[in-house]
MIMI-206038 format. One record per atom (N, C-alpha, C): atom name; residue number from 1; residue in three letters; chain; x, y, z. Coordinates in Angstrom, 3 decimals, m for minus. Example, Ala and Ser with C-alpha at 12.3 -4.5 7.8 and 13.67 -1.06 7.14 Angstrom:
(r N 1 ALA A (13.190 m5.690 7.800)) (r CA 1 ALA A (12.300 m4.500 7.800)) (r C 1 ALA A (13.200 m3.300 7.800)) (r N 2 SER A (12.850 m2.250 7.080)) (r CA 2 SER A (13.670 m1.060 7.140)) (r C 2 SER A (12.900 0.030 7.870)) 
end
This chain:
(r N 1 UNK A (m77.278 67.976 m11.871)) (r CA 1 UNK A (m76.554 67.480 m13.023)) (r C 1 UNK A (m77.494 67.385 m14.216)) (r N 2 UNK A (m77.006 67.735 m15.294)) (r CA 2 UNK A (m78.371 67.803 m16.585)) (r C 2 UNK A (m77.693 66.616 m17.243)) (r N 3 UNK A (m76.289 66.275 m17.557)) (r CA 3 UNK A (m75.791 65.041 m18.564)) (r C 3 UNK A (m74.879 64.421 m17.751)) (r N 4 UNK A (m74.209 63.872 m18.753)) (r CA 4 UNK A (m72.949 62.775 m18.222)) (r C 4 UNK A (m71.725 63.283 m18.948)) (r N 5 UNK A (m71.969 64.597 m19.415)) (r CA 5 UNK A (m70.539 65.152 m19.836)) (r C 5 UNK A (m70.062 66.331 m18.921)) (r N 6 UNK A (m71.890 66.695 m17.899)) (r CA 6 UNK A (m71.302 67.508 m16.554)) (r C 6 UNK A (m70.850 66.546 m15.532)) (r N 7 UNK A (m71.468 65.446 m15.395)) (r CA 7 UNK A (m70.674 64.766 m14.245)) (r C 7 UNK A (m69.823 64.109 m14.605)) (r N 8 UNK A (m69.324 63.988 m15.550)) (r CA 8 UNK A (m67.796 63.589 m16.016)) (r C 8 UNK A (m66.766 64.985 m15.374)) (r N 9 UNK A (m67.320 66.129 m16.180)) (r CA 9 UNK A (m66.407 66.878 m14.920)) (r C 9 UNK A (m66.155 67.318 m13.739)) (r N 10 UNK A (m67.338 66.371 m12.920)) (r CA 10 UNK A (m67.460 66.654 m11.731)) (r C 10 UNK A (m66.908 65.249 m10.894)) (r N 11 UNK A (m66.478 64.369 m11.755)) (r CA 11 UNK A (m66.059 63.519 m11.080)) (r C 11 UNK A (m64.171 63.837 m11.415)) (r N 12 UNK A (m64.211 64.429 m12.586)) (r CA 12 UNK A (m62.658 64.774 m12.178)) (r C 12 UNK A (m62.272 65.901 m11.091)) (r N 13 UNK A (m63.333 66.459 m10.777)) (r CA 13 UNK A (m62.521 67.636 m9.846)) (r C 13 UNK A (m62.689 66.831 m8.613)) (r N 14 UNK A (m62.973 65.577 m8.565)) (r CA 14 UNK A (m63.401 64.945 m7.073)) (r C 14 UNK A (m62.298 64.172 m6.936)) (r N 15 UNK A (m61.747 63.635 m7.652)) (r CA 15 UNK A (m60.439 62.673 m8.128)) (r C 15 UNK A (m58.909 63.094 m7.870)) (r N 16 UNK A (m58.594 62.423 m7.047)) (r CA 16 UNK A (m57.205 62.631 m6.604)) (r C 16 UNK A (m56.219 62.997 m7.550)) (r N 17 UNK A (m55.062 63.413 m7.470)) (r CA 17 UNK A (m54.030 63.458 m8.344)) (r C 17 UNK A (m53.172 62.767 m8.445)) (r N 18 UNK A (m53.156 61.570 m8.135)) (r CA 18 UNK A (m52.031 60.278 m8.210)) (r C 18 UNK A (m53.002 59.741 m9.347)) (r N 19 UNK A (m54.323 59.722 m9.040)) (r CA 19 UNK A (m55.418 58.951 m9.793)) (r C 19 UNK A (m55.537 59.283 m11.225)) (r N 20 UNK A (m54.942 60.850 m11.542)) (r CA 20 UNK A (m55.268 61.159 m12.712)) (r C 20 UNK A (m53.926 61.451 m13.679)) (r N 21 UNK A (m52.993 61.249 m12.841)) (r CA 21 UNK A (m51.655 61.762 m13.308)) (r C 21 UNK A (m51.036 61.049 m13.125)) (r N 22 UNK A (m50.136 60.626 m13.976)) (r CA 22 UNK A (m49.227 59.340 m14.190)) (r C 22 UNK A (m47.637 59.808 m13.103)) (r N 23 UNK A (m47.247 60.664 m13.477)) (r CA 23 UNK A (m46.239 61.669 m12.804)) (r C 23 UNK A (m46.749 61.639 m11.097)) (r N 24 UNK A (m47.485 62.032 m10.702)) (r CA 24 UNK A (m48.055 62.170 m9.158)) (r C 24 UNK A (m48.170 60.881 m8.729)) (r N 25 UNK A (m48.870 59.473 m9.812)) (r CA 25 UNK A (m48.746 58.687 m9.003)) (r C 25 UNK A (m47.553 57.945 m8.844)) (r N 26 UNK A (m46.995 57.763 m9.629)) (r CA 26 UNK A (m45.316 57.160 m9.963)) (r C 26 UNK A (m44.653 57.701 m8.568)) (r N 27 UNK A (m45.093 59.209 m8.002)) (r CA 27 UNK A (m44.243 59.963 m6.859)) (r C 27 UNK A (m44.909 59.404 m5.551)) (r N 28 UNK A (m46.222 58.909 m5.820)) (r CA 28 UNK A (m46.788 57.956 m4.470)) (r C 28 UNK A (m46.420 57.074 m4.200)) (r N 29 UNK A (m46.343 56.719 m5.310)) (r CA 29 UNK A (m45.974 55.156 m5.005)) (r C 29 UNK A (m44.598 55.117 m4.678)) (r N 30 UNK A (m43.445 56.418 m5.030)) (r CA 30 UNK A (m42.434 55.808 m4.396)) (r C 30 UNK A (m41.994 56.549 m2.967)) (r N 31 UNK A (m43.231 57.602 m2.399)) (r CA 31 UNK A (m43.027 58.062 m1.361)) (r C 31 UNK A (m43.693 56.352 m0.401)) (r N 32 UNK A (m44.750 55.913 m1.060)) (r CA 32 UNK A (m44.964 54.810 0.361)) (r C 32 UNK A (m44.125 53.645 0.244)) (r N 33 UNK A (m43.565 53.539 m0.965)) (r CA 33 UNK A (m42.125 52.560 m0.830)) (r C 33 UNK A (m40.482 52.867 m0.038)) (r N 34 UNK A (m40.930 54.451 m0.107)) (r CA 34 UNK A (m39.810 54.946 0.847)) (r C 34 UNK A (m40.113 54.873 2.114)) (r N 35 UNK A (m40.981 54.897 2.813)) (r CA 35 UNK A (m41.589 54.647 3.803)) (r C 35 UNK A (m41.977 53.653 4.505)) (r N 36 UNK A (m41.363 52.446 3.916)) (r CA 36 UNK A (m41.334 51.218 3.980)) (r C 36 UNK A (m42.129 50.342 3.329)) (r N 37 UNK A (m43.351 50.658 2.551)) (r CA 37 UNK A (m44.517 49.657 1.869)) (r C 37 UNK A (m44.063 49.163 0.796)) (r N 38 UNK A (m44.121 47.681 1.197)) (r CA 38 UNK A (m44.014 46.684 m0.163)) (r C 38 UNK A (m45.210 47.104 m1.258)) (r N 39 UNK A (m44.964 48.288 m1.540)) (r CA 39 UNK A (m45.814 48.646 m2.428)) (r C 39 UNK A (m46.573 47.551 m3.654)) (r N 40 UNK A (m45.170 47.172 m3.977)) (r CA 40 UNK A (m45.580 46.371 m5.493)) (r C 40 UNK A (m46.134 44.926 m4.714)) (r N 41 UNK A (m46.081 44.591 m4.134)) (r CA 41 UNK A (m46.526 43.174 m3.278)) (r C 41 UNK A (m47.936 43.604 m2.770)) (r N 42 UNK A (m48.021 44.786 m2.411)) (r CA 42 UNK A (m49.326 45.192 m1.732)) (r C 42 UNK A (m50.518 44.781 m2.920)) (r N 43 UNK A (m50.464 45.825 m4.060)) (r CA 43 UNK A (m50.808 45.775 m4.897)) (r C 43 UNK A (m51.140 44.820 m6.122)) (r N 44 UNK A (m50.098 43.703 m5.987)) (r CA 44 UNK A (m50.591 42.752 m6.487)) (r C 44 UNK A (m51.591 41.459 m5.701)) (r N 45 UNK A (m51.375 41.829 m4.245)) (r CA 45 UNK A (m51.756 40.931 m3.372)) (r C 45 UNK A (m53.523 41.626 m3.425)) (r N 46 UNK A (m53.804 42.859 m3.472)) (r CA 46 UNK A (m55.304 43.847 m3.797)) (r C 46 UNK A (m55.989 43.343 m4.671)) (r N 47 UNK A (m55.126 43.479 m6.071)) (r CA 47 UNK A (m55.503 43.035 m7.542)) (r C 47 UNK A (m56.297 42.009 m7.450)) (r N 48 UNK A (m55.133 41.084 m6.655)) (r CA 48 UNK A (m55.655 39.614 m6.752)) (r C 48 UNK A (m56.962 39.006 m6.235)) (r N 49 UNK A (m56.744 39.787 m4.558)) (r CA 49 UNK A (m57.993 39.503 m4.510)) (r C 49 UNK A (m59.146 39.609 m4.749)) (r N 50 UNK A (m59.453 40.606 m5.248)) (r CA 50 UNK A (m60.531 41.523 m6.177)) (r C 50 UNK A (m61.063 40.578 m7.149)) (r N 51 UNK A (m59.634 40.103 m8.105)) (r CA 51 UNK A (m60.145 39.412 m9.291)) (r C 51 UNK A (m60.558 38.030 m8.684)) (r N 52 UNK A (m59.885 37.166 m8.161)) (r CA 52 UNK A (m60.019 36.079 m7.911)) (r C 52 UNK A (m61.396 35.883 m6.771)) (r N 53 UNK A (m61.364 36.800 m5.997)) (r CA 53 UNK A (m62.564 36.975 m4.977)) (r C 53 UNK A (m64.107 36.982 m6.566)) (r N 54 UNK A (m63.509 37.389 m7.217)) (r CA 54 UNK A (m64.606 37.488 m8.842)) (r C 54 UNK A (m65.273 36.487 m9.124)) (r N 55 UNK A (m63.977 35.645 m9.280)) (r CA 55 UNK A (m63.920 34.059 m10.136)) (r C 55 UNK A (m64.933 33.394 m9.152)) (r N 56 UNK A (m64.727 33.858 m7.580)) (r CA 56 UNK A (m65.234 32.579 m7.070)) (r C 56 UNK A (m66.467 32.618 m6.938)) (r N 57 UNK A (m67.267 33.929 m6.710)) (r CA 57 UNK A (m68.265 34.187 m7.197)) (r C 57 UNK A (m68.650 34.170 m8.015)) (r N 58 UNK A (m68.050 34.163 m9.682)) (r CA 58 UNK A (m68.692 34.004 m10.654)) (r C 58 UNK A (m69.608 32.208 m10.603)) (r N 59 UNK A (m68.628 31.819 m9.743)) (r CA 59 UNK A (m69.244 30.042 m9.691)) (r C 59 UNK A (m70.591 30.042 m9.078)) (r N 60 UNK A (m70.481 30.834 m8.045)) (r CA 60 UNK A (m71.607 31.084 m6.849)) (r C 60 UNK A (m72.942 31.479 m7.648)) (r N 61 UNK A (m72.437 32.379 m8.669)) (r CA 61 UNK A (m73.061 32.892 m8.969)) (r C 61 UNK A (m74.261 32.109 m9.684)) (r N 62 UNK A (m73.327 31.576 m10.631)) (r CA 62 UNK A (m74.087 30.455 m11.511)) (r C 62 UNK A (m74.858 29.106 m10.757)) (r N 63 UNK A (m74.228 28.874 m9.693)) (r CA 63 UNK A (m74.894 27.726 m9.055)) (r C 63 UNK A (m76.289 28.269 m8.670)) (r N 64 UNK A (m76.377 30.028 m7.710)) (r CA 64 UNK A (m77.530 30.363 m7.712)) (r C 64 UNK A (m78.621 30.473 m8.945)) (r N 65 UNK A (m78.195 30.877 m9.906)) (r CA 65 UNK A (m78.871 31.709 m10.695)) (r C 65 UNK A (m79.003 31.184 m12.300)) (r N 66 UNK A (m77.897 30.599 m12.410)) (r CA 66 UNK A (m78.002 29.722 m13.705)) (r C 66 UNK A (m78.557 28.693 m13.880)) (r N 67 UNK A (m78.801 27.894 m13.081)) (r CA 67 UNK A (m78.895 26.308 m12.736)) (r C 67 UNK A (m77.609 25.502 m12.746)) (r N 68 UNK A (m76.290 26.044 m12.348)) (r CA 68 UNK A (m75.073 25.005 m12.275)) (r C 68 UNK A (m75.591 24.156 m11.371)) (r N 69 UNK A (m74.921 22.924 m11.327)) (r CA 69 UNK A (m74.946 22.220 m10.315)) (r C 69 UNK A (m73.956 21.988 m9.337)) (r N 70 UNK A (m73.976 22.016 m7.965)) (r CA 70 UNK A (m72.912 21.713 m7.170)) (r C 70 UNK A (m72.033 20.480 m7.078)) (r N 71 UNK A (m71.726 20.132 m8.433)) (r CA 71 UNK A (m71.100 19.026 m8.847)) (r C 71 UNK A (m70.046 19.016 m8.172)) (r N 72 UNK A (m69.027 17.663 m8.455)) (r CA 72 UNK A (m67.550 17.459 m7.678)) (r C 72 UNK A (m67.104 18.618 m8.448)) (r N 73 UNK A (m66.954 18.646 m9.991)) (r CA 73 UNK A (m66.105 19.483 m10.573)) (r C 73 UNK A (m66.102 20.908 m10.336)) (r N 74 UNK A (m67.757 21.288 m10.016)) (r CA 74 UNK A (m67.736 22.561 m9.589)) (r C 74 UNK A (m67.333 23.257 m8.080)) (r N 75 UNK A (m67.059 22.268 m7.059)) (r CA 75 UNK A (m66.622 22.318 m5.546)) (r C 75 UNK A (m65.290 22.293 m5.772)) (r N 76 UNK A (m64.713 21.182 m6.816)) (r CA 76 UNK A (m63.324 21.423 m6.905)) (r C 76 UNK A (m62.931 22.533 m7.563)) (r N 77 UNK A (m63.339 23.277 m8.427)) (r CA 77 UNK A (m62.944 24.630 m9.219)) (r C 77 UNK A (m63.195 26.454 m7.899)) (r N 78 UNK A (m63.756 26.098 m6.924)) (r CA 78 UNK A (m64.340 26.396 m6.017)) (r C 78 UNK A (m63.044 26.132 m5.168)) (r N 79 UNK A (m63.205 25.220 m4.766)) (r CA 79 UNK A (m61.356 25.360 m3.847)) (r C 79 UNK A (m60.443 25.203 m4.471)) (r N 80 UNK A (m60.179 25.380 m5.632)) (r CA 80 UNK A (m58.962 25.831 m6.922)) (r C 80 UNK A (m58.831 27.602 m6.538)) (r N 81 UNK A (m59.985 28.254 m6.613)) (r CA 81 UNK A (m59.791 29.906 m6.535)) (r C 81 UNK A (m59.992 30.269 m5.210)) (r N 82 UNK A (m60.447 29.287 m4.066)) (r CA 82 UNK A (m60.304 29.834 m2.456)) (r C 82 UNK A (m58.889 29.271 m2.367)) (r N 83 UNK A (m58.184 28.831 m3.436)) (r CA 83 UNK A (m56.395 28.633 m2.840)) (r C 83 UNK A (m55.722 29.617 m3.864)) (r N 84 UNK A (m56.357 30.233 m4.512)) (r CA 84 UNK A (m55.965 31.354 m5.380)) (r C 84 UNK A (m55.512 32.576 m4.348)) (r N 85 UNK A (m57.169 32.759 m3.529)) (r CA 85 UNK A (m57.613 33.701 m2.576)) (r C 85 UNK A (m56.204 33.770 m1.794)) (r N 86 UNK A (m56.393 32.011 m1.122)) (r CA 86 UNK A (m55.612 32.473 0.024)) (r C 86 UNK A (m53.752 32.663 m0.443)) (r N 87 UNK A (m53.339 32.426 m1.693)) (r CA 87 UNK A (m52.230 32.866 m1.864)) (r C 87 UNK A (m52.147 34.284 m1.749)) (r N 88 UNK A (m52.992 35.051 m2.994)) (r CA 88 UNK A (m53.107 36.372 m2.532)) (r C 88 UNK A (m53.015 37.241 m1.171)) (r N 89 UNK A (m54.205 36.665 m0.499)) (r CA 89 UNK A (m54.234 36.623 1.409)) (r C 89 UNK A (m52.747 36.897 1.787)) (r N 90 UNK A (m52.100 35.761 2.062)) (r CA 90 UNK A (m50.905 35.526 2.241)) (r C 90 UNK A (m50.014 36.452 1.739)) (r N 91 UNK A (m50.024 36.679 0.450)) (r CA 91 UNK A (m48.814 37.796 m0.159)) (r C 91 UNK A (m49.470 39.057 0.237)) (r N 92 UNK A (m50.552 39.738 0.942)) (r CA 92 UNK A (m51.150 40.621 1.448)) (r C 92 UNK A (m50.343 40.727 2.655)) (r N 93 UNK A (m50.481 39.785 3.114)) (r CA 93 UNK A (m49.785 39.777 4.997)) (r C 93 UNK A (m48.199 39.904 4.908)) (r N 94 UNK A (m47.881 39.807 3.803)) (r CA 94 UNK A (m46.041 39.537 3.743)) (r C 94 UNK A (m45.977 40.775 3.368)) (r N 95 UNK A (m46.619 41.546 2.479)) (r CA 95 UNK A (m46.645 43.454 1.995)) (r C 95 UNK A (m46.595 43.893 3.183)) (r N 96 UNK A (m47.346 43.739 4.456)) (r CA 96 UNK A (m47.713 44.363 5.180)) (r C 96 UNK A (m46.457 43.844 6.351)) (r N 97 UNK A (m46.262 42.941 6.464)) (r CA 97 UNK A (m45.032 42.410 7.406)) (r C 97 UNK A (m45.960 42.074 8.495)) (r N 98 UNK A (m46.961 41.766 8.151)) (r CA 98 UNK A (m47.893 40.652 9.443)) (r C 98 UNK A (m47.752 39.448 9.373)) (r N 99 UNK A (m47.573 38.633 10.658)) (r CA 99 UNK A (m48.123 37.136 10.242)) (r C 99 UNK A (m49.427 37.017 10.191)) (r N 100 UNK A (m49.765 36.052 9.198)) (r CA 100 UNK A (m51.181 35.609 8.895)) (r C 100 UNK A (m51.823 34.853 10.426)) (r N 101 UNK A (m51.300 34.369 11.195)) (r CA 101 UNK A (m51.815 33.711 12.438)) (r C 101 UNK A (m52.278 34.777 13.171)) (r N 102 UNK A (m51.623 36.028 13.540)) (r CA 102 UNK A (m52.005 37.314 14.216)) (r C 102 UNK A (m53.200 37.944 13.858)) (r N 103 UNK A (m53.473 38.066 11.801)) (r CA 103 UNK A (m54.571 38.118 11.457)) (r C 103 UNK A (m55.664 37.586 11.786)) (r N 104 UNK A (m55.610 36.032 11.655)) (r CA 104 UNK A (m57.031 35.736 12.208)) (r C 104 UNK A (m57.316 35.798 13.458)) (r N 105 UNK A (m56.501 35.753 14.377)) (r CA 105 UNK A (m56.523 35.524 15.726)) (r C 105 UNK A (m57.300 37.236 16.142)) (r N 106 UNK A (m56.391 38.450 15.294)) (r CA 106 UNK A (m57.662 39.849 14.985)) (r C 106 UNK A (m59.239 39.647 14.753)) (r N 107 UNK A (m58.787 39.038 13.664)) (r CA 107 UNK A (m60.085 38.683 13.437)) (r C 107 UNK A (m61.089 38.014 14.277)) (r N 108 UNK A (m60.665 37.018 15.313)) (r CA 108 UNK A (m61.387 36.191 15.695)) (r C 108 UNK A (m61.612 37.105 17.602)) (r N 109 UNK A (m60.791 38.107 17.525)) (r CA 109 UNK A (m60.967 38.966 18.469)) (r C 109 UNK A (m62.127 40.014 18.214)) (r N 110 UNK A (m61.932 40.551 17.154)) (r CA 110 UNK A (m62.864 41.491 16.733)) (r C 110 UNK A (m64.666 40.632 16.321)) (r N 111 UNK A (m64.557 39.867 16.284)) (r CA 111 UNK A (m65.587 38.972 15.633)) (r C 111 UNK A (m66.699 38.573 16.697)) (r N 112 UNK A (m65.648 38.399 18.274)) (r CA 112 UNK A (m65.980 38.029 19.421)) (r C 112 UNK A (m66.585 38.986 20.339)) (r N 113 UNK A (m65.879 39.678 20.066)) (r CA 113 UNK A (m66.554 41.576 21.065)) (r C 113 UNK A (m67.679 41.415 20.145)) (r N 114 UNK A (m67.859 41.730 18.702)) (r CA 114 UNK A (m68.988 42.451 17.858)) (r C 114 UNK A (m70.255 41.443 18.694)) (r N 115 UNK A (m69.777 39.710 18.518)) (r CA 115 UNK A (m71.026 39.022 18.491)) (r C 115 UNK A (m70.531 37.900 19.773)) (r N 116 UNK A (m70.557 38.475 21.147)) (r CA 116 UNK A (m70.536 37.623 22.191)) (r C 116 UNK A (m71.603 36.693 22.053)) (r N 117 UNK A (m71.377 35.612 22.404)) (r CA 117 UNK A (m72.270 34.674 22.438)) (r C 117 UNK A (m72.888 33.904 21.207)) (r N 118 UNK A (m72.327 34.909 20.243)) (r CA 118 UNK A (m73.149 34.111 18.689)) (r C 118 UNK A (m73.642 35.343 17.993)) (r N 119 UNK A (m73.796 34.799 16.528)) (r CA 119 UNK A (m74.288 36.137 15.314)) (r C 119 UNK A (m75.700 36.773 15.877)) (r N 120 UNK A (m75.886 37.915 15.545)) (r CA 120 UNK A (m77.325 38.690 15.978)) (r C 120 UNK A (m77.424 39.667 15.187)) (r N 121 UNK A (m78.899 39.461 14.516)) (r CA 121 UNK A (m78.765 40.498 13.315)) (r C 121 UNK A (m78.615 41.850 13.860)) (r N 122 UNK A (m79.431 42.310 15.448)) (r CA 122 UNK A (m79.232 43.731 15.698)) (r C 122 UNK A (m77.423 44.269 16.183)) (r N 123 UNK A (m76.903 42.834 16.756)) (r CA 123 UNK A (m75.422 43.574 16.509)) (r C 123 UNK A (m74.902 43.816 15.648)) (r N 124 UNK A (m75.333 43.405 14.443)) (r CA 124 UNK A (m74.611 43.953 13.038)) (r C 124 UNK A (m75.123 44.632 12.629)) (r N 125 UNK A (m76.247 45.460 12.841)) (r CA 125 UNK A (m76.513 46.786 12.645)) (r C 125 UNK A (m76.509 47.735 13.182)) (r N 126 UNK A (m76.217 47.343 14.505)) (r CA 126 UNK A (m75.848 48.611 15.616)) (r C 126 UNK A (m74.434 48.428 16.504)) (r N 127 UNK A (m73.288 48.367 15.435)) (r CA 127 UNK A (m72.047 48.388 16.576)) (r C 127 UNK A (m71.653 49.637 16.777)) (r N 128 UNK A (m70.746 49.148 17.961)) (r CA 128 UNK A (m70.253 50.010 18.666)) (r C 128 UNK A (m69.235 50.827 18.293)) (r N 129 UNK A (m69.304 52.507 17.952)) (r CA 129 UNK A (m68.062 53.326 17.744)) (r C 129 UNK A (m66.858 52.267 17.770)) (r N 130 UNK A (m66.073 52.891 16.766)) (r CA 130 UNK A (m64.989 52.019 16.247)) (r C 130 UNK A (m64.675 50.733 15.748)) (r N 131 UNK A (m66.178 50.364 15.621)) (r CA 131 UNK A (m65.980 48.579 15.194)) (r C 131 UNK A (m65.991 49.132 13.806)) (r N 132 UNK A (m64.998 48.762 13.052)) (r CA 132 UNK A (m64.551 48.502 11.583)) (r C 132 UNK A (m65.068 46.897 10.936)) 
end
């Protein structure tokens, strides 16, 4: 690559066509809504967490690095956006038509195979085919 006006066009030929086309994606989105996906629920439930997963780190952030202090006000603004999270969470699992209890109970299955007995840094760097 010599500039950023060749890999500008090298990142469009890498780029999907829902991604770049308003028309293609409008037709995705209503092939996976035909297909049953609470598309628009999915998507706002993504958004959310993204942004709000942001916020709560932006606090984290500052407590590390700024000098905030772990004040009441800042623990309470802190579980203000982990109940942000878990609304989002929640409207994630209702897109998807899961219950949230099945989720963690996944979770707490998958969590258990990875790390029998307790966390280990070499099992989290060496799992086993198919651990996601």
């Amino acid at each position: 690559m010599k500039d950023l006006k060749e890999y500008q066009k090298f990142v469009l030929a890498v780029t999907s066509e829902p991604s770049k086309n308003h028309k293609s994606y409008i037709e995705r989105l209503n092939e996976l809504n035909e297909a049953g996906l609470n598309i628009s629920l999915l998507d706002t439930a993504a958004s959310g967490l993204a942004s709000e997963g942001g916020e709560f780190m932006e606090i984290v952030k500052k407590l590390k690095f700024h000098g905030k202090e772990p004040s009441a006000d800042n623990i309470f603004h802190m579980k203000r956006e982990l109940g942000d999270i878990l609304w989002y969470w929640v409207n994630a699992c209702n897109a998807l038509d899961l219950d949230p209890n099945d989720v963690i109970a996944e979770n707490v299955n998958k969590l258990d195979a990875r790390y029998p007995g307790g966390f280990s840094v070499w099992r989290s760097e060496n799992r086993k085919e198919g651990d996601i």
